[in-house]
C-alpha positions in Angstrom: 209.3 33.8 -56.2 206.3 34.0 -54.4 207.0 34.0 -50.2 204.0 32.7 -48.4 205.1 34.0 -44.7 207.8 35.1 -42.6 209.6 33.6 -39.2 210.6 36.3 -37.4 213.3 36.6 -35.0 214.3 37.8 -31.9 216.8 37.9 -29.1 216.2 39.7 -25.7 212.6 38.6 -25.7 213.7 35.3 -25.0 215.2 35.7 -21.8 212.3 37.6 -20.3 211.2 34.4 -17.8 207.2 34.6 -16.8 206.9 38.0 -18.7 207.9 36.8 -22.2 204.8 36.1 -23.3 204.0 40.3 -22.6 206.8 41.0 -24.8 205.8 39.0 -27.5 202.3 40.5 -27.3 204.2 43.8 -27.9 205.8 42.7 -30.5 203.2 41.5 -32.2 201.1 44.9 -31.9 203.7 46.9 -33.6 204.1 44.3 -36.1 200.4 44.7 -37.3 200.7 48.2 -36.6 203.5 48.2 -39.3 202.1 45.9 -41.9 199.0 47.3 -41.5 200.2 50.4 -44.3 200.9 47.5 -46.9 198.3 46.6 -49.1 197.1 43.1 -47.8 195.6 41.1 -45.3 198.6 40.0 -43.4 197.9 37.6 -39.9 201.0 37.8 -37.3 200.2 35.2 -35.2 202.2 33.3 -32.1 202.8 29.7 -32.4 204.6 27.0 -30.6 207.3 29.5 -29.7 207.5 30.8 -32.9 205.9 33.9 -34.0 205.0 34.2 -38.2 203.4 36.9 -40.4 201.3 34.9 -42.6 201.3 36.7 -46.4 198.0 37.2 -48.9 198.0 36.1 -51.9 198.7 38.7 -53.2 200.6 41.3 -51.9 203.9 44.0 -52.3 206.7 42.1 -50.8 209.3 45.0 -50.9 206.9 46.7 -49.1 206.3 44.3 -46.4 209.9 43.4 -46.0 210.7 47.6 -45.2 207.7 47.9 -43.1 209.0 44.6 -40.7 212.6 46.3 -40.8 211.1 49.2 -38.9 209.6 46.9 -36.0 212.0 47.6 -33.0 212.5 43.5 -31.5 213.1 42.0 -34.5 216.4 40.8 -35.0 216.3 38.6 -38.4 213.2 37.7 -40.3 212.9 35.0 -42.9 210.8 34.5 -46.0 209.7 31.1 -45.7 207.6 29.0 -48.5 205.2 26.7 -47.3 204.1 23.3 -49.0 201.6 20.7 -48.2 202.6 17.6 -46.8 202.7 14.9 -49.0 204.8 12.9 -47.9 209.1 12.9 -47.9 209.3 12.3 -51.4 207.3 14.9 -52.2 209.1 17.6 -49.4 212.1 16.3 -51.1 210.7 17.7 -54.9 209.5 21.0 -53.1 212.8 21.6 -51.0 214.9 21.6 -54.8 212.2 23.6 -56.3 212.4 26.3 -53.6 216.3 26.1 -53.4 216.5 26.7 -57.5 214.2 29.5 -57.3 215.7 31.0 -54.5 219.6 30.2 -55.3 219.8 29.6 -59.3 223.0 28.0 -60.3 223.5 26.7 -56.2 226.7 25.5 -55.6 227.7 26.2 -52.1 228.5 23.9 -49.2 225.0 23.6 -47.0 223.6 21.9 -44.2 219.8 20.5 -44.0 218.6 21.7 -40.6 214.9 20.0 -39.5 213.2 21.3 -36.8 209.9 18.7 -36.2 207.2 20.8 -34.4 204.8 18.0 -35.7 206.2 15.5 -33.2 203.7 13.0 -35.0 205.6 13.1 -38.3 206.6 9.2 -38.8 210.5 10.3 -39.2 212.8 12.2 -36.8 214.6 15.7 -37.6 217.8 13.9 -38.0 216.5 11.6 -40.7 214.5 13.9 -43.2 217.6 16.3 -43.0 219.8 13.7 -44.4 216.6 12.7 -47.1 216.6 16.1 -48.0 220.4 16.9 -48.4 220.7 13.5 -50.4 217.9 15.3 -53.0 219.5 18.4 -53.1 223.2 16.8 -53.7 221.3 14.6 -56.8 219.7 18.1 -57.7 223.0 20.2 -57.4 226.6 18.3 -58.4 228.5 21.1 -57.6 227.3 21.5 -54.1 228.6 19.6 -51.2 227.7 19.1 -47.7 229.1 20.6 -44.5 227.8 20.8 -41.1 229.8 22.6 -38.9 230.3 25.9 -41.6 228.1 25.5 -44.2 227.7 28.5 -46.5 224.0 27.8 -47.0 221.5 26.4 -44.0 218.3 24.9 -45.4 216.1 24.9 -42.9 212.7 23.2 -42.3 209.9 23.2 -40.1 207.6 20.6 -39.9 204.1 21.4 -38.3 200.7 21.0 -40.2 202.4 22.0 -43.3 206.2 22.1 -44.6 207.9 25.4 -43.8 211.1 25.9 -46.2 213.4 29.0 -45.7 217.0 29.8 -46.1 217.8 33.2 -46.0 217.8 36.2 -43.4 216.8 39.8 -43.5 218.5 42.1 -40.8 215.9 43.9 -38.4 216.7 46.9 -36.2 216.9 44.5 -33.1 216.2 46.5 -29.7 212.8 46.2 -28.0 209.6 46.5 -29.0 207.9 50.0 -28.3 205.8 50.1 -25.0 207.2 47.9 -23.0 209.4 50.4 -21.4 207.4 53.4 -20.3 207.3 57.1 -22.2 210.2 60.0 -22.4 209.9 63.3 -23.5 212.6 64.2 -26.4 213.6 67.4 -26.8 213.6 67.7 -30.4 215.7 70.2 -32.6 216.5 70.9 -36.3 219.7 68.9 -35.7 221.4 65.8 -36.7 221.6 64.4 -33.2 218.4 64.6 -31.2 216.8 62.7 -34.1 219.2 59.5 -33.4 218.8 60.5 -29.7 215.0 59.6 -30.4 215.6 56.6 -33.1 217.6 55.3 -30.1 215.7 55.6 -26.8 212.3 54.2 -28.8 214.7 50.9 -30.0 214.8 50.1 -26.2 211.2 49.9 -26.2 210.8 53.3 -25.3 207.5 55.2 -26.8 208.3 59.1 -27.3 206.4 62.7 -27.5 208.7 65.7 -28.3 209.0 68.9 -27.9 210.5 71.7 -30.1 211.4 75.7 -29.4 210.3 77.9 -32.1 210.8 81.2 -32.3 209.4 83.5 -35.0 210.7 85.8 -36.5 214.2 84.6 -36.6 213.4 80.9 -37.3 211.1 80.7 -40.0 208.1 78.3 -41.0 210.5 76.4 -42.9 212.7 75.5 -40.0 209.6 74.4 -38.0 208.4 72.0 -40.8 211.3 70.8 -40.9 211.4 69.3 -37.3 207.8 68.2 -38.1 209.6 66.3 -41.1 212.5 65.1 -38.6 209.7 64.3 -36.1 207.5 62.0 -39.0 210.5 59.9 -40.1 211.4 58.7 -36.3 207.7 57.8 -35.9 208.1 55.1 -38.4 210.1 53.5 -35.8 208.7 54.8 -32.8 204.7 54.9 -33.4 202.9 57.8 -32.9 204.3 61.0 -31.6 202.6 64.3 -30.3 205.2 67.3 -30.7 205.1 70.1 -28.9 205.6 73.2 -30.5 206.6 76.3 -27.8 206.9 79.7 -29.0 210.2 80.6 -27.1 210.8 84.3 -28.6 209.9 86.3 -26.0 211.8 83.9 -23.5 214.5 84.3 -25.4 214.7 87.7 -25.8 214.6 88.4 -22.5 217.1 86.7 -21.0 219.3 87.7 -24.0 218.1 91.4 -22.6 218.7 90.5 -18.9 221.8 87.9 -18.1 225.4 87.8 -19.0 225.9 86.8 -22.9 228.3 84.2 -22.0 225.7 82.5 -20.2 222.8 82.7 -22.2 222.8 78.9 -23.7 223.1 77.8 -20.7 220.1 79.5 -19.2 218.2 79.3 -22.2 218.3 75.4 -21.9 217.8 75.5 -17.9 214.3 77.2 -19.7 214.1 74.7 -22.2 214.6 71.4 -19.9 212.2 72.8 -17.6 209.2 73.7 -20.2 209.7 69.8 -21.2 209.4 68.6 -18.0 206.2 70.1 -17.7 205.1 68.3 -20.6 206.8 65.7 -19.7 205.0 65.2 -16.4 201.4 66.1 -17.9 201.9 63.0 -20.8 203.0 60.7 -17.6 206.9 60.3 -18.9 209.4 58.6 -17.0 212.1 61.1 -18.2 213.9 63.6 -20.5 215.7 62.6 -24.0 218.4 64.8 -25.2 220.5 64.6 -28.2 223.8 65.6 -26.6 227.0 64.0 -26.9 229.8 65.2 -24.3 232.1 67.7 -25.4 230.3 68.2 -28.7 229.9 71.9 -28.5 230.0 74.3 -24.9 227.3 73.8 -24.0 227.6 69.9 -23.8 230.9 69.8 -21.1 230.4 67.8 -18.0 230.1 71.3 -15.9 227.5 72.7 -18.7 225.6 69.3 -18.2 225.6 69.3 -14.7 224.4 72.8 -15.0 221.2 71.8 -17.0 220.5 69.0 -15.2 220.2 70.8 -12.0 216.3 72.0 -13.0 215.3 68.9 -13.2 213.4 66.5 -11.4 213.1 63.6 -13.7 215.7 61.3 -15.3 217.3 63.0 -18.3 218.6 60.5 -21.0 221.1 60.8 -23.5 221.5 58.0 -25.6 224.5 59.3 -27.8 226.8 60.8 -24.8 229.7 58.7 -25.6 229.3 58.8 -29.6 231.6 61.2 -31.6 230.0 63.1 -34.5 230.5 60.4 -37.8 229.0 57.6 -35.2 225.8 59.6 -35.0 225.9 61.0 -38.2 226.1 57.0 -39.1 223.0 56.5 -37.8 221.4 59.6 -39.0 222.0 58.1 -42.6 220.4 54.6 -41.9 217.3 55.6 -40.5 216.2 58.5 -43.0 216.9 61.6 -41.1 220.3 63.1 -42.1 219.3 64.5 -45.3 216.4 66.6 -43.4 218.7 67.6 -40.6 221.0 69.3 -42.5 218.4 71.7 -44.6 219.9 75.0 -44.1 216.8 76.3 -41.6 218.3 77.6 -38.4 216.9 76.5 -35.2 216.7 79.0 -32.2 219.5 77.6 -30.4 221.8 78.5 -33.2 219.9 82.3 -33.7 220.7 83.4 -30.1 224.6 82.0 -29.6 226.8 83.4 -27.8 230.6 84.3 -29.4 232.5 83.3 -26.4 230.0 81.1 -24.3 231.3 79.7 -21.3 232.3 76.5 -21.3 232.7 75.3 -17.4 229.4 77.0 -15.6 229.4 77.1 -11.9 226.1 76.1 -11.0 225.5 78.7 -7.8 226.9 81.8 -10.9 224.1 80.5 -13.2 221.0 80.4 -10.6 222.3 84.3 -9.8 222.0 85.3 -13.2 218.8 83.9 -13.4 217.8 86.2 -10.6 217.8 88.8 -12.9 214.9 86.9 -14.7 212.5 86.8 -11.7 210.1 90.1 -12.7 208.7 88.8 -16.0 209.8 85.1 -16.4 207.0 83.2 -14.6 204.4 85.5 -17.1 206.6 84.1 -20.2 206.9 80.9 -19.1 202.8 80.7 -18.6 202.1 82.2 -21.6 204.8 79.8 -23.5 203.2 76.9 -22.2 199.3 78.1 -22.9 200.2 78.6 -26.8 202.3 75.5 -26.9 200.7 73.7 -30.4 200.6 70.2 -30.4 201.1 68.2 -33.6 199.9 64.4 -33.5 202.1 62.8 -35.9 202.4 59.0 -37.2 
């Protein structure tokens, strides 16, 4: 069956008063943006509160329907088939046509819903509905009618043309990307700071990244593979830059100067403070993190409080109050779980502690650090002067 356009179909836009109209616009960007790598000429266009994707001839439909499902707004979209109109005998003819080459063998109750945009067609909604459910009960015996829980809505839109649809694809819902501002997401090898990404971006949220590498314990491998991680959240979120650090020699020397118990800790105090800086120079609004409270030590309350004190931006963290299968959940629906758990370690797993402590007094952590203050700055400048940054999506 040949689909001639979609009706898509959102939620939150709608209640955005005098400022709609800027979230449509968004919507509508990342919309081309997405059908833009399917073969095709495809026109998304506004219209009379409605906003369509308007098909080529000829073009991959499987393809189209994945790339709309990555379009953060979108909460339904529907094929629709589009007639001439000809009259209501003739919408009548098209309307069975569409129903037995959408629904062979229909035999469900249904309801006709009409919506007239064309407020010059010569009938009301109210009256082509009942035409067209009286064709479709001629065309179907088994079928029968029921308007308050139908299991089947026909629906139709009248404008220049006849619209006919009747089913609805799921979209990721959410916002779409731009509308709120940029973050920084600190990016690992992980299964969590993926969906921490996946998650901030369906707000509307665009994102760079940053990653700590640091050769020779994590390899090349481990590195392409947050590059991988990185690529399959950009379908959703648009273009990403990722910032690689080379965080070895930071590393080492803390491990060298500061209690072992302590060293994730301060190692992330390093870590939240390198993306900041990035984060400030690429005009974010605030941190992302893929923690989850009470996941491992050095996600506690008191180790959280700990890292947060270096900052001076926001720090998000969309899966805080997730346990591990609700984020693993998510990992699985939007592509990254099977990359995150590729046996490359990242360098928060090299350089962990046995015993780490898991309740950090803040004051105890900024002394250890102390013992960081005759090389640190030199690391840290050197860190962020070979930072490599990948443009990816």
């Amino acid at each position: 069956m040949v689909y001639h356009a979609f009706l898509i179909k959102y939620a939150e836009i709608a209640i955005k008063g005098k400022n709609r109209y800027l979230f449509e616009d968004a919507l509508v960007k990342q919309m081309r943006l997405a059908l833009s790598k399917v073969s095709g000429e495809f026109e998304v266009k506004k219209e009379q509160g409605r906003v369509y994707v308007f098909c080529p001839e000829e073009y991959d439909y499987d393809e189209a329907v994945e790339a709309l499902k990555t379009v953060f707004g979108i909460v339904e979209f529907c094929p629709v088939v589009i007639c001439e109109d000809q009259g209501i005998e003739q919408t009548q003819k098209d309307v069975v046509e569409y129903i037995r080459a959408a629904h062979p063998g229909f035999d469900k109750t249904f309801k006709v819903y009409t919506r007239r945009a064309n407020k010059h067609y010569p009938m009301t909604s109210m009256e082509v509905s009942a035409e067209v459910g009286h064709a479709i009960l001629e065309a179907f015996p088994d079928c029968r009618v029921d308007v308050h829980e139908p299991e089947q809505v026909i629906s139709l839109e009248i404008r220049e043309k006849i619209y006919i649809y009747s089913q609805s694809i799921k979209g990721p819902g959410g916002m779409p990307i731009g509308t709120n501002g940029r973050a920084m997401l600190l990016l690992s090898g992980g299964i969590d700071s993926p969906v921490a990404g996946y998650m901030i971006a369906k707000r509307g949220v665009s994102i760079d990244a940053v990653y700590f590498h640091a050769p020779p314990y994590t390899s090349e491998r481990a590195k392409q593979k947050v590059v991988d991680l990185a690529k399959q959240v950009a379908v959703y979120s648009g273009p990403i830059r990722l910032h690689v650090v080379n965080f070895t020699d930071i590393q080492l020397y803390i491990y060298d100067q500061c209690p072992h118990d302590e060293l994730t800790i301060i190692m992330r105090r390093y870590m939240m403070r390198i993306a900041e800086h990035f984060a400030k120079e690429n005009r974010c609004l605030g941190l992302v993190t893929g923690e989850s409270i009470g996941q491992v030590a050095s996600q506690t309350m008191q180790s959280l409080m700990a890292t947060n004190d270096v900052c001076t931006m926001p720090v998000y963290r969309p899966v805080i109050g997730f346990d591990k299968q609700e984020i693993v959940e998510i990992a699985r629906r939007i592509g990254t779980f099977e990359t995150s758990i590729l046996p490359y370690e990242d360098c928060c797993t090299i350089f962990v502690a046995k015993h780490p402590v898991t309740k950090p007094v803040v004051n105890v952590i900024r002394a250890s650090e102390r013992k960081l203050e005759e090389k640190i700055d030199e690391l840290m400048e050197t860190a962020l002067r070979t930072t490599e940054v990948i443009t990816i999506g």
